[in-house]
BATORDREN-136382 format. One record per residue (C-alpha): residue in three letters; x, y, z. Coordinates in steps of 0.25 Angstrom, whole numbers. Example, Ala and Ser with C-alpha at 12.3 -4.5 7.8 and 13.67 -1.06 7.14 Angstrom:
BEGIN
    r     c1     c2     c3
  ALA     49    -18     31
  SER     55     -4     29
***
This chain:
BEGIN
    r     c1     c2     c3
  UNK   -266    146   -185
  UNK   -271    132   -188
  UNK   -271    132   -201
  UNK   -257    136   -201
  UNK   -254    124   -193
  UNK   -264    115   -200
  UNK   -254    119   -213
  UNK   -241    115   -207
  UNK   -249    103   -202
  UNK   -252     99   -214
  UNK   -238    100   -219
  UNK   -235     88   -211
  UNK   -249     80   -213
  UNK   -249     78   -228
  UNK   -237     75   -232
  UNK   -240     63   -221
  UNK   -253     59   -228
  UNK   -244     58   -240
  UNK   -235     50   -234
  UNK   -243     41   -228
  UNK   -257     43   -236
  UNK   -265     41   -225
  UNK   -271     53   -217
  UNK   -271     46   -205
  UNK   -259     43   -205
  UNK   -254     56   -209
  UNK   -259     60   -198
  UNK   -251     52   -189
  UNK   -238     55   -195
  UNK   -240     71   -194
  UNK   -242     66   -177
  UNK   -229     59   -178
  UNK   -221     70   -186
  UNK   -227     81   -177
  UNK   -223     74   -166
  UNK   -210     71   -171
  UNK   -209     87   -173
  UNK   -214     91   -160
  UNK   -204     80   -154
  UNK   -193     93   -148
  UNK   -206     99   -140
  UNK   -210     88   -137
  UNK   -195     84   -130
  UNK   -196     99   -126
  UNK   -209     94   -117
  UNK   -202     81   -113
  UNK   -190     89   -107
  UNK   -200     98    -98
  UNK   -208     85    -93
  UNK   -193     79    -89
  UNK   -189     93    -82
  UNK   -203     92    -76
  UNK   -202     78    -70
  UNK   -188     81    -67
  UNK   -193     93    -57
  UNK   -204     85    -50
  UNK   -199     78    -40
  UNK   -195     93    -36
  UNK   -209     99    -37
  UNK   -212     86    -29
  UNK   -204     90    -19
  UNK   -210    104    -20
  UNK   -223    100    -18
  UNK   -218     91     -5
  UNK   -211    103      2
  UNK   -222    115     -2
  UNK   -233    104      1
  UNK   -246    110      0
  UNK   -243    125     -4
  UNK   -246    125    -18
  UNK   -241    138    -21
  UNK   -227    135    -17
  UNK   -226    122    -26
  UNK   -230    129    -36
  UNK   -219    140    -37
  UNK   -210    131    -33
  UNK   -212    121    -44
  UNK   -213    134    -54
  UNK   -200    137    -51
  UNK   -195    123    -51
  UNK   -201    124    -65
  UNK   -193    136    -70
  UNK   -180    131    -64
  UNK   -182    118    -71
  UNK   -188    123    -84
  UNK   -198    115    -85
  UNK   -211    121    -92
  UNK   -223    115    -86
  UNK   -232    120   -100
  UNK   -222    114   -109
  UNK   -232    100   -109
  UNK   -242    108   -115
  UNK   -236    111   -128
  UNK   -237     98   -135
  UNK   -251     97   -132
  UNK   -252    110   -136
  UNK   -244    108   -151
  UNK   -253     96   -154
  UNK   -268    103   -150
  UNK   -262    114   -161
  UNK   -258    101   -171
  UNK   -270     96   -169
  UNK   -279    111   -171
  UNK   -269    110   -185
  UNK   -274    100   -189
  UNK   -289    101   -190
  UNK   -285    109   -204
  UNK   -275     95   -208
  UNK   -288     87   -206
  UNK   -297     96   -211
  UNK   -289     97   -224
  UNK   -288     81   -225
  UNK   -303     79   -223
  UNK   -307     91   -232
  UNK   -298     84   -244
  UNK   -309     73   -244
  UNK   -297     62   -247
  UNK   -302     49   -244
  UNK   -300     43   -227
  UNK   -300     57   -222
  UNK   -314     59   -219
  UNK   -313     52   -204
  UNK   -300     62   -200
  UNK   -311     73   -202
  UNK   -322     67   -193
  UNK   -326     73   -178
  UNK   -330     63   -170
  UNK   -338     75   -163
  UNK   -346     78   -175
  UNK   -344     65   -183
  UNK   -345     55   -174
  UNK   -343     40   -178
  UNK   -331     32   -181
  UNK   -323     48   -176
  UNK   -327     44   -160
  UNK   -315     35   -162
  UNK   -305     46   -163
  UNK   -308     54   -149
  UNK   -307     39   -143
  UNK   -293     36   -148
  UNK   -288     50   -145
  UNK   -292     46   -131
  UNK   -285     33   -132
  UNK   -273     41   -136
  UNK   -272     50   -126
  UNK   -275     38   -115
  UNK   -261     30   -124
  UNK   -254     44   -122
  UNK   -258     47   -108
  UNK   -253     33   -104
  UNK   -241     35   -111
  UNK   -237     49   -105
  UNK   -239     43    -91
  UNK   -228     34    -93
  UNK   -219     40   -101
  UNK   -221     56   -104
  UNK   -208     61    -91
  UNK   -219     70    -85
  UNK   -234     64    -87
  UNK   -228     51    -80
  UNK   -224     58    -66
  UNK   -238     66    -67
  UNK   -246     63    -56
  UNK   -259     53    -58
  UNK   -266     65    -59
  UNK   -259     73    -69
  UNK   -258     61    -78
  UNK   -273     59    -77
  UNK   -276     73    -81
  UNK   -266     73    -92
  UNK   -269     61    -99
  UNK   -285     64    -96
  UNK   -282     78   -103
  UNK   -276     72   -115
  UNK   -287     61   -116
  UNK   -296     71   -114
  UNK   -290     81   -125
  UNK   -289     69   -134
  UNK   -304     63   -134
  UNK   -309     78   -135
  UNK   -300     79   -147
  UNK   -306     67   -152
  UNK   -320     72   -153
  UNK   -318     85   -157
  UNK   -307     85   -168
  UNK   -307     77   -183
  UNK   -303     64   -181
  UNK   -290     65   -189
  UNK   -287     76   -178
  UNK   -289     67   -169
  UNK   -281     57   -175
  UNK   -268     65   -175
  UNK   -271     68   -158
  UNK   -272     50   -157
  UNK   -259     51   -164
  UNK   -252     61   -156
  UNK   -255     56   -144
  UNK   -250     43   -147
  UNK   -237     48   -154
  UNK   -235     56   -141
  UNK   -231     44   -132
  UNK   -220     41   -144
  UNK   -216     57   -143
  UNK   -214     54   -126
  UNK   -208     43   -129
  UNK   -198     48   -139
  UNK   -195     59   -129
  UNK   -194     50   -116
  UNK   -182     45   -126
  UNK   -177     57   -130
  UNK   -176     63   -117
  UNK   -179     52   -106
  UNK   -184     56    -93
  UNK   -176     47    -82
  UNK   -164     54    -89
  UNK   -168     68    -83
  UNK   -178     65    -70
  UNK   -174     58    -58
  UNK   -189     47    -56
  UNK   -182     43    -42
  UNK   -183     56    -37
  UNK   -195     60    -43
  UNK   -202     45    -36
  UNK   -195     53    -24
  UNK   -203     65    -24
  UNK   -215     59    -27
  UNK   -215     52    -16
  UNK   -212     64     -7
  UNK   -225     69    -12
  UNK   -231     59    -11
  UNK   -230     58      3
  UNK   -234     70      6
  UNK   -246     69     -3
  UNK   -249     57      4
  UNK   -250     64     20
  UNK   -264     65     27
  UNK   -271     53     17
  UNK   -279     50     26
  UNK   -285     63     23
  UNK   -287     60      8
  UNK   -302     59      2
  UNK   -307     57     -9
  UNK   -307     67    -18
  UNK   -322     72    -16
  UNK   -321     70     -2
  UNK   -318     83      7
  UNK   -307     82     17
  UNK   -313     85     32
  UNK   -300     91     36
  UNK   -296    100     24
  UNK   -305    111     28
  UNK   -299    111     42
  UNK   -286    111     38
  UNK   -287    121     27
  UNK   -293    131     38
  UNK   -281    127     49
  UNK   -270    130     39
  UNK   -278    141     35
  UNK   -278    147     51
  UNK   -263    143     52
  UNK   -258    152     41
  UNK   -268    164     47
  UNK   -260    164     60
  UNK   -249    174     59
  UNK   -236    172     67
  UNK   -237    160     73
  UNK   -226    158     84
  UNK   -228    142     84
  UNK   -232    131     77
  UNK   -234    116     81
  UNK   -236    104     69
  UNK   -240     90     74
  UNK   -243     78     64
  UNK   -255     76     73
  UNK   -261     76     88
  UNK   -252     66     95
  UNK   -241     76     92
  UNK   -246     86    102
  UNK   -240     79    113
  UNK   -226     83    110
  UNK   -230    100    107
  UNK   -240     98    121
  UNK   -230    103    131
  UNK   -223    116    123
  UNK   -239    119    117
  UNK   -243    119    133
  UNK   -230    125    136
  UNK   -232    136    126
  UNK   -246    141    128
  UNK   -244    143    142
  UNK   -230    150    141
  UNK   -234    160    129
  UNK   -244    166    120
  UNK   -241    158    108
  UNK   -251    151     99
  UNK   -248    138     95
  UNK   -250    133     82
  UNK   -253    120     81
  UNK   -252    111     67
  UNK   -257     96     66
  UNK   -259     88     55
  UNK   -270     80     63
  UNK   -284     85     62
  UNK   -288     79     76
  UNK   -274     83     83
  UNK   -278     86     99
  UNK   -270    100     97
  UNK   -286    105     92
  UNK   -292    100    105
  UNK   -281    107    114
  UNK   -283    120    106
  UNK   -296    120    110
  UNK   -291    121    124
  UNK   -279    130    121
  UNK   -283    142    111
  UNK   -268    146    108
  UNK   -267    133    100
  UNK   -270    133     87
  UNK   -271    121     79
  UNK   -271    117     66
  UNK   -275    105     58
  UNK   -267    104     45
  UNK   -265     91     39
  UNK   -251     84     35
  UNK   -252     89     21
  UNK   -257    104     24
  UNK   -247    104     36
  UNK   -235    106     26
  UNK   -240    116     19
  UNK   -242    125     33
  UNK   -227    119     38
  UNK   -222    125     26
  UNK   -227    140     28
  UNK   -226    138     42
  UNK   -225    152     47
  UNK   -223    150     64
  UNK   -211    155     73
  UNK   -210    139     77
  UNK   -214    125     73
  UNK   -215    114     83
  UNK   -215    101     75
  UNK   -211     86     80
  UNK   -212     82     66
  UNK   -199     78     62
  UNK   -193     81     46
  UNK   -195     95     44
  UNK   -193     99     31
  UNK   -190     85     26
  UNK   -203     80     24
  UNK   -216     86     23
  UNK   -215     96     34
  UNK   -207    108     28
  UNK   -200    120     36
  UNK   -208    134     32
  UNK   -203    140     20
  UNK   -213    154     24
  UNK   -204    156     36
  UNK   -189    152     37
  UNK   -188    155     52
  UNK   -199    145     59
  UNK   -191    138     70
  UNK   -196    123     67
  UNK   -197    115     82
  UNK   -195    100     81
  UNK   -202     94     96
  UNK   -198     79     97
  UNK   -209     69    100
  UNK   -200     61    105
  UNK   -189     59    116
  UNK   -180     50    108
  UNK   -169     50     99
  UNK   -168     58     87
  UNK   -162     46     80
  UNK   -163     36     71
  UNK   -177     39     70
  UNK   -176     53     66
  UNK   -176     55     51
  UNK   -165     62     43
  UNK   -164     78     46
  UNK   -178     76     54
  UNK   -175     88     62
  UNK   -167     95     53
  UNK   -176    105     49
  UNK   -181    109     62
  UNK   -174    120     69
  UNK   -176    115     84
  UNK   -178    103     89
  UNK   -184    102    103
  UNK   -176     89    109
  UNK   -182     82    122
  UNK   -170     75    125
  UNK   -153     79    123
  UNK   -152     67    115
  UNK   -162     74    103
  UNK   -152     87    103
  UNK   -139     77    104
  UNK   -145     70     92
  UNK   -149     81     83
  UNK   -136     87     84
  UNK   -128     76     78
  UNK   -138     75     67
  UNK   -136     90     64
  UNK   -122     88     65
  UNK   -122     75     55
  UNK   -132     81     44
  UNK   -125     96     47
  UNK   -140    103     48
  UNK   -142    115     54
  UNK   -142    115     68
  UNK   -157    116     77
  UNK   -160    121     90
  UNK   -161    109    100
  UNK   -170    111    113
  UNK   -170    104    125
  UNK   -184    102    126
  UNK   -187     89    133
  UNK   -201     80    130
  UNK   -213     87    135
  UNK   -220     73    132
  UNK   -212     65    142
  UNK   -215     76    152
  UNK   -229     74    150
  UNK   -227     58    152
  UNK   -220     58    163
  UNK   -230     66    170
  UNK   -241     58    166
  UNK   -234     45    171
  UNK   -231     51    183
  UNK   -246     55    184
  UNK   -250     41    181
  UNK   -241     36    193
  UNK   -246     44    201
  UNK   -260     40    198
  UNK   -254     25    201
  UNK   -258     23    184
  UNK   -245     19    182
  UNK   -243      7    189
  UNK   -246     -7    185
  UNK   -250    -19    191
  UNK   -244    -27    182
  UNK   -230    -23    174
  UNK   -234    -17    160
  UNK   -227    -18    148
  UNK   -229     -9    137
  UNK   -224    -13    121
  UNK   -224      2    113
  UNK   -218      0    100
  UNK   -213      8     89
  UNK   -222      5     75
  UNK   -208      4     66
  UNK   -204     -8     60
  UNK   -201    -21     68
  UNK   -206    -14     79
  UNK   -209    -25     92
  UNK   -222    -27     87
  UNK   -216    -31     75
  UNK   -205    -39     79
  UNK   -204    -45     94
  UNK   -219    -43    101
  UNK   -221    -57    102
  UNK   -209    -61    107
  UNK   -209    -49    116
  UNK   -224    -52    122
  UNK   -220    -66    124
  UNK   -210    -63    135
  UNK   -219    -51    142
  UNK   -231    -59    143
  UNK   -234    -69    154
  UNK   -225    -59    164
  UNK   -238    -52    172
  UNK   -235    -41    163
  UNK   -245    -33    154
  UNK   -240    -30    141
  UNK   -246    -18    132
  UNK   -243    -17    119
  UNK   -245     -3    113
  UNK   -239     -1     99
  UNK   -238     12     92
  UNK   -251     18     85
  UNK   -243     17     71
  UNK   -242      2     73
  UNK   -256     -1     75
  UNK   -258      8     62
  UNK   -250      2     52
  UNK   -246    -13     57
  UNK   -261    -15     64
  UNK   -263    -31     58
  UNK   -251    -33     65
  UNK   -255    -26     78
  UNK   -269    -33     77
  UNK   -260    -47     75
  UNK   -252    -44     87
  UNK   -264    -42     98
  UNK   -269    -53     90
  UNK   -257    -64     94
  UNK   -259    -60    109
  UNK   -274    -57    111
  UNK   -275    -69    121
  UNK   -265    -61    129
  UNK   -275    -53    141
  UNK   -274    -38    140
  UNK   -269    -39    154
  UNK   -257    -45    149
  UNK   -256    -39    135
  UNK   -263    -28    129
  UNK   -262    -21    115
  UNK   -263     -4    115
  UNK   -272      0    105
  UNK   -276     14    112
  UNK   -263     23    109
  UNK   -272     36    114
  UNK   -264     33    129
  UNK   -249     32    132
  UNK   -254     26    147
  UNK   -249     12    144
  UNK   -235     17    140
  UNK   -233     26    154
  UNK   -240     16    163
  UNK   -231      3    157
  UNK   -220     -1    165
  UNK   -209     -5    154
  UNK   -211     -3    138
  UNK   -207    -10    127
  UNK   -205     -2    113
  UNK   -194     -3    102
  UNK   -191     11     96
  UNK   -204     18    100
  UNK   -200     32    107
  UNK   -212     29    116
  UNK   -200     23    125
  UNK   -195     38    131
  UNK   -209     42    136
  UNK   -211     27    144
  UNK   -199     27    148
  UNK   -195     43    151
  UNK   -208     45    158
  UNK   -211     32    165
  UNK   -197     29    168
  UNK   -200     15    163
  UNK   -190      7    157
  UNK   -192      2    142
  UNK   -187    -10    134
  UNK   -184     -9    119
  UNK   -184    -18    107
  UNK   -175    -15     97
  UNK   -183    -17     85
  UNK   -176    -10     71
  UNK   -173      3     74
  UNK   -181     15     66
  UNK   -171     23     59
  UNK   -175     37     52
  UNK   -162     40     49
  UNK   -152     32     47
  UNK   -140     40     48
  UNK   -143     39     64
  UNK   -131     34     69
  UNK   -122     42     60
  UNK   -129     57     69
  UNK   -129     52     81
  UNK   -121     41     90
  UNK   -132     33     96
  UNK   -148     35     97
  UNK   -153     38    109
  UNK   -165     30    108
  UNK   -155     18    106
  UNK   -147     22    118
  UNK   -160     27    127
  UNK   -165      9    125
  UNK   -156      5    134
  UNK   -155     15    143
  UNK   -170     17    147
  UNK   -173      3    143
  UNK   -169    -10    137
  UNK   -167    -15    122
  UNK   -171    -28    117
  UNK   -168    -35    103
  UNK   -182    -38     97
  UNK   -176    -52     97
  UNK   -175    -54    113
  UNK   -190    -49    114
  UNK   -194    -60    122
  UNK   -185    -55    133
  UNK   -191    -43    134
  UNK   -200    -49    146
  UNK   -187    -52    155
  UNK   -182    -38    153
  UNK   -195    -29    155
  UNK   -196    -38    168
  UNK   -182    -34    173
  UNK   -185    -20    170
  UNK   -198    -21    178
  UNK   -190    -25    189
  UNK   -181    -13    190
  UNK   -192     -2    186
  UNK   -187      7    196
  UNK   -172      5    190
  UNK   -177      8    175
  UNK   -184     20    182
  UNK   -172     28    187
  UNK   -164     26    174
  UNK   -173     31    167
  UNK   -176     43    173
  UNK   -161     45    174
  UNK   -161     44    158
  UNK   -175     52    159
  UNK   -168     64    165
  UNK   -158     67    154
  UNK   -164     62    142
  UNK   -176     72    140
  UNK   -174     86    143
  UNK   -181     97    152
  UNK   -188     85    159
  UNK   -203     87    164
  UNK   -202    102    155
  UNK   -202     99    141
  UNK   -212    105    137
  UNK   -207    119    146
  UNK   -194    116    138
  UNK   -200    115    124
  UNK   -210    126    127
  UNK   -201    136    131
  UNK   -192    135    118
  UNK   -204    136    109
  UNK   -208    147    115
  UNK   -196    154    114
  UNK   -194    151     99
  UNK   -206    158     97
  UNK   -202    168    104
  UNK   -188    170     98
  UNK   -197    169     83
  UNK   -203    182     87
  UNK   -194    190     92
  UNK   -184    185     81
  UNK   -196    191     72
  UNK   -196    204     81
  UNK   -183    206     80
  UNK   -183    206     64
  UNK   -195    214     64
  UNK   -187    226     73
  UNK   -174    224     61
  UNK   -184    226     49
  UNK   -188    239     57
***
């Protein structure tokens, strides 16, 4: 079969060395003309690297919502394939056309070396068996494959949106081919590879003009997904090792998600982001193992969530450790009667909606008492199918965003805050004691972390009118704060370390919420930490209006007025970061008429937060029927089938 091909070959090589009279620049035009005459397949491969980049932001976006199940993306992105036509093999051909070129012509070189005409005898040495002055081939054939490599990552539509990694095998491939080739072949062999790998960047460049890439894939939404990925790819880094390192937890988790999937109709599920969540799935957990029989199931992305030490206690819990990445994967064959989530954005982001089973009902439990807006994102709760409210305020809200965005409508239950219950028992506890009295007044400054928060923008001017007042002053920021603005908090104890602790004093323990439940007025700007001082202690607050955080920014179109705007001045009163230095006069008028503030409030208490004192009854028992309903629904289907 070669020698066939070495025939036709040879059809084109001399009459180049007539032209030119010079082998070796015979041998570089035959590389030009076959390039010129493989130019059509090698616009027919440029087409199927533009159909492929063109599709990538959509297998991007695959692998973000099948994250982790490998099997899925795979069919998907086959079909995907077929529907855009494009042929994944396709690549392949060139390579493969100019291995069989070059198989062709060890007869063409063969036959010029043989001829004994003077200046051929290097085009037949070997570097592998000649040696000398023929070593030089194998090295510019590597050069040229690094020249081709470099071009192709720049300018070849498909090479250039590789990964790092695919480029680095696909050029270390060619180089690799290239310097082998260079040993092993006649250097005149060797010559035509150099000169087709350099002629290549002319042949993508020609086809970048013949058919140019921007004119058929969209880069901006291809940046777009990348960065979706990305993100994703980026979760749980502080997991990441070296690559000869073992993760600790991997075993762990692999055998957790392992022991999910082996349970068989589980009736409930709970997902927390990590141990501090527990707080808020407490009551309806308590409630629920001592009002039935179910198992709970109990997923955490935290390795040392608390959840493993209260199962230890309570052997119808069963935990699980499964890390953020993993933790899709298991939500998306998810396979319970019921979710429980206060994770917010279902489906939107990371955190899909089973595709194994259609009919899970996915619970959304607020860790919060406040207003669903501005700070909730766009369609936040969308995807969920009931949303357990603790106040009438929540329900009221997400019914005029259903209305505005037209979605399907939820299941709203009056569940009230099992949280605030537990508060206000334990302040009630610690008055009991005689623990929540003070001798001197306390003031407690509980920021939020966001941007120009009071820390940022008005603490010094704030401290100078509270201090000197026989006050104590505690400053507690959120734990977020310390973690990402620490110079600036270490600046700010720094400006006032003169100031006695008696007077002043920094939080840096955040284990303990006592200082909030045993201050007699706090200071805060948008930090929700304001309902449970105020709702369980009956305390009165004072706000600064620092910029407002904003999730979605259609807000005031979906509902007239925030609640948390209106809830200010009502339970408290608001201050302009500019008057911060009057703060002092206001908090000691407020101190004067405690018992005034108290009444309000619990007045405003008593209708703001339903079934009060029985949140977790309230949540519990709804839970507990939707379980129920799940299994008889299932009955019920199993009696038509028969």
């Amino acid at each position: 079969m070669f020698s066939a091909i070495a025939d036709v070959l040879q059809l084109i090589v001399q009459p180049c060395y007539q032209l030119t009279g010079n082998w070796w620049a015979a041998i570089f035009l035959f590389t030009v003309i076959t390039k010129v005459i493989l130019m059509p397949m090698a616009l027919w491969v440029q087409w199927n690297s533009i159909k492929m980049v063109q599709i990538m932001p959509a297998i991007n976006r695959l692998k973000v919502k099948y994250f982790g199940d490998r099997e899925t993306i795979g069919e998907k992105q086959n079909e995907l394939n077929k529907e855009q036509g494009y042929h994944p093999l396709l690549s392949l051909i060139p390579l493969a056309v100019q291995i069989i070129i070059l198989f062709g012509l060890v007869d063409v070189v063969h036959s010029i070396t043989d001829s004994g005409t003077p200046g051929t005898e290097f085009l037949g040495l070997v570097p592998f068996e000649d040696g000398g002055l023929s070593w030089i081939m194998p090295v510019l054939a590597g050069l040229s494959a690094v020249l081709l490599g470099f071009a192709q990552n720049r300018i070849n539509p498909l090479q250039r949106e590789q990964s790092k990694s695919e480029k680095n095998f696909t050029n270390g491939l060619s180089i690799a081919l290239s310097l082998v080739l260079g040993v092993f072949v006649a250097a005149g062999m060797c010559f035509y590879w150099i000169c087709s790998n350099l002629t290549a960047i002319a042949v993508q460049a020609l086809c970048n003009v013949i058919i140019k890439p921007r004119k058929y894939i969209d880069y901006a939404d291809l940046e777009a997904s990348r960065k979706e990925l990305a993100e994703l790819e980026s979760l749980e880094a502080d997991r990441k090792k070296k690559w000869w390192q073992k993760d600790p937890l991997a075993k762990r988790e692999k055998e957790d998600y392992k022991r999910f999937f082996n349970v068989v109709g589980k009736h409930i599920v709970f997902y927390s982001e990590g141990s501090g969540f527990y707080k808020y799935f407490r009551g309806v957990i308590e409630y629920l193992l001592a009002h039935s029989d179910a198992i709970i199931h109990y997923v955490t992305n935290d390795p040392n969530d608390q959840i493993f030490g209260i199962a230890e206690e309570q052997p119808r819990i069963h935990p699980y450790y499964i890390g953020e990445k993993r933790a899709i994967t298991l939500m998306m064959k998810m396979d319970a009667d019921v979710v429980v989530t206060t994770l917010g954005d279902l489906d939107n982001f990371y955190i899909k909606r089973s595709y194994v089973r259609k009919d899970i009902e996915y619970v959304y439990m607020f860790h919060h008492m406040t207003s669903l807006y501005p700070t909730s994102t766009k369609g936040e709760y969308e995807h969920y199918d009931t949303l357990i409210c603790s106040g009438p305020h929540q329900i009221a809200e997400d019914l005029l965003a259903e209305k505005y965005y037209g979605t399907r409508p939820k299941k709203h239950v009056e569940g009230g805050y099992d949280l605030l219950d537990r508060n206000i028992a334990a302040y009630e506890k610690l008055v009991a004691e005689g623990k929540a009295q003070n001798e001197k007044p306390v003031v407690l400054i509980a920021p939020s972390w966001q941007e120009d928060n009071i820390l940022d923008s008005c603490v010094d001017e704030m401290l100078g009118g509270l201090l000197g007042r026989g006050w104590r002053v505690i400053v507690r920021p959120h734990p977020e704060y310390t973690k990402r603005f620490r110079p600036r908090w270490e600046a700010l104890q720094a400006r006032y370390e003169d100031v006695p602790e008696a007077e002043l004093y920094f939080e840096k323990d955040f284990s303990s919420n006592e200082t909030i439940f045993t201050s007699d007025i706090l200071i805060t700007d948008w930090s929700s930490v304001f309902c449970e001082f105020v709702f369980s202690t009956l305390k009165p607050c004072v706000f600064v209006d620092t910029p407002i955080k904003v999730g979605n920014p259609e807000w005031e179109q979906i509902i007239p007025a925030s609640t948390d705007i209106e809830l200010r001045n009502q339970v408290g009163k608001s201050f302009d970061p500019k008057r911060a230095e009057e703060i002092g006069d206001t908090i000691a008028e407020m101190l004067a008429h405690a018992g005034e503030w108290r009444s309000k409030i619990e007045g405003i208490r008593a209708g703001f937060i339903f079934n009060l004192g029985h949140g977790a009854e309230a949540c519990g028992e709804y839970l507990l029927q939707a379980m129920l309903d799940k299994q008889e629904a299932r009955h019920e289907e199993a009696r038509n089938d028969a």
